[in-house]
N, C-alpha and C positions, 0 to 999 in steps of 0.2 A: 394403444396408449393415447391418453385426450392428450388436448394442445396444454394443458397447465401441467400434467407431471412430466409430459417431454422437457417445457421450457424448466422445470424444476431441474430435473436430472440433468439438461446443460449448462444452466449456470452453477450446478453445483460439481460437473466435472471439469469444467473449464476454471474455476476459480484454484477449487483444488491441486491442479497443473499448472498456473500461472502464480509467479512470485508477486508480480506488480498488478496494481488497478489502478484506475483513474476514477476521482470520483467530484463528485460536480455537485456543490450544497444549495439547496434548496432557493436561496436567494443567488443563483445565477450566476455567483462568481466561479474563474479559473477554473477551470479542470486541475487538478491536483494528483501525482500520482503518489501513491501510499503503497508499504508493504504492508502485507498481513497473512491471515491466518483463513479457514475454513474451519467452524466448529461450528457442531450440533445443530447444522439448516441455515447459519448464516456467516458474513464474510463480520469476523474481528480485526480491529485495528487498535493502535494503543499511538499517544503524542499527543500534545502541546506542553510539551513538558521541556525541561533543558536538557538540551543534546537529543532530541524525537521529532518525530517528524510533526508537521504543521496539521491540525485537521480541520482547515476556517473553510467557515459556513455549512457546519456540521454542527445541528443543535438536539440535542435531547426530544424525543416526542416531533423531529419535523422529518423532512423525508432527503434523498439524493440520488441523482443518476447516478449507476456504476457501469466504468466500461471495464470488461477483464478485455487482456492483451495476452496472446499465443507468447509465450516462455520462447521458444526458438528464433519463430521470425520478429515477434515486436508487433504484428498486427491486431487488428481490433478482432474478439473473437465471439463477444454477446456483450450487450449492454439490458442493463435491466435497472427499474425503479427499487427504492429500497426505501425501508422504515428504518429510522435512526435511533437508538435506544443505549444512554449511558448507561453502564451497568456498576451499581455503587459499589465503591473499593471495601473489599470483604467479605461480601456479600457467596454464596456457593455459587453463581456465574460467574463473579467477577474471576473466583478461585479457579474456574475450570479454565475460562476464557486466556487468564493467564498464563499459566501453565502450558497452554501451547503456543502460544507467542514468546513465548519464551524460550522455548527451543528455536523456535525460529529466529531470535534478533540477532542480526550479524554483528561484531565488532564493539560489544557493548563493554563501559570500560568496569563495570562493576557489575559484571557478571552473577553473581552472587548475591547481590544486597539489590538486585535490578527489580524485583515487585517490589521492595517496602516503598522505592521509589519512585514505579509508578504510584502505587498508592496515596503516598505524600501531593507528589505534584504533576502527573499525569491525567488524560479520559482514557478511560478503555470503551470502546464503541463499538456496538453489534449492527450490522448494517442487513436487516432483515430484505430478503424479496418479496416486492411486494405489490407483483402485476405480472401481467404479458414482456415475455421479452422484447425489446424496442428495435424497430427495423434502422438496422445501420448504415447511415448515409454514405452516400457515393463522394461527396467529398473527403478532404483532407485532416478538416478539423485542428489543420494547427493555429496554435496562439503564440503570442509574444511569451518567451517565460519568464516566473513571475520574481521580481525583484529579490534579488537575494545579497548580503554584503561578502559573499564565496567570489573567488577568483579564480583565474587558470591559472597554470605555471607560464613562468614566463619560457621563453625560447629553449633549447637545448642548445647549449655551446658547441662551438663549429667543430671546436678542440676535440670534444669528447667523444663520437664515437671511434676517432682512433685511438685513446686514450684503452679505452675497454678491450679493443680487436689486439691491443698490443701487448694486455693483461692476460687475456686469455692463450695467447701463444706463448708466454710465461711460465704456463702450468705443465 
């Protein structure tokens, strides 16, 4: 097997296995992790739409590192170059592309009506491979993460896990 359809067939089963990516747009900003899809030779993504995921520095016709990450441990498991290609809404890609990210989208509140609306106000992005797989560095590679106006919850009251241990001997 040459070195291009090996690095082909691994980023194409590693991606497939892996829920998350991280992907890094061409001007150099944040690494971003995104869900997505495996169709037809490349990694699909859908967002910047309301309530989807972010996909900045991610342009039509320019390029982006992708790292996939091991689904079990969370490790880095191939990073590879890719070509970035909107695919216009309607179009028979956009149609196929959809279709399977759509079975994929967890917790969507409009499960049903969910293409017209990407359509309306989302990108749906094909993230082609498009090189050698890139030797992955021995460091850490973390960053600050990136601004968001999301909060945690606050504390768990002192109260309450006996509150529930006292519920449940109830039953």
């Amino acid at each position: 097997m040459t070195g291009e359809l090996r690095d082909r067939a691994l980023i194409e089963e590693a991606a497939k296995k892996s829920g998350l990516l991280w992907v890094r747009g061409a001007d150099a900003s944040a690494a971003r992790a995104v869900w997505h899809v495996w169709h037809e030779g490349a990694v699909c993504v859908v967002g910047d739409g309301p309530g989807e995921q972010p996909l900045t520095g991610l342009t039509d016709g320019g390029s982006a590192e992708v790292t996939v990450r091991s689904k079990d441990k969370g490790g880095r498991l191939v990073s590879f170059p890719a070509a970035v290609t909107e695919l216009p809404a309607g179009t028979p890609e956009w149609e196929a592309a959809v279709a399977d990210l759509r079975s994929k989208r967890l917790n969507a509140p409009d499960a049903e009506r969910m293409p017209d609306r990407w359509a309306r106000e989302c990108r749906v992005l094909r993230l082609t491979p498009a090189g050698a797989v890139t030797a992955l560095p021995d460091g850490s590679l973390a960053e600050r993460p990136v601004a968001t106006p999301a909060t945690t919850r606050r504390p768990v009251p002192a109260a309450l896990p006996k509150l529930l241990a006292r519920r449940r001997k109830g039953r």
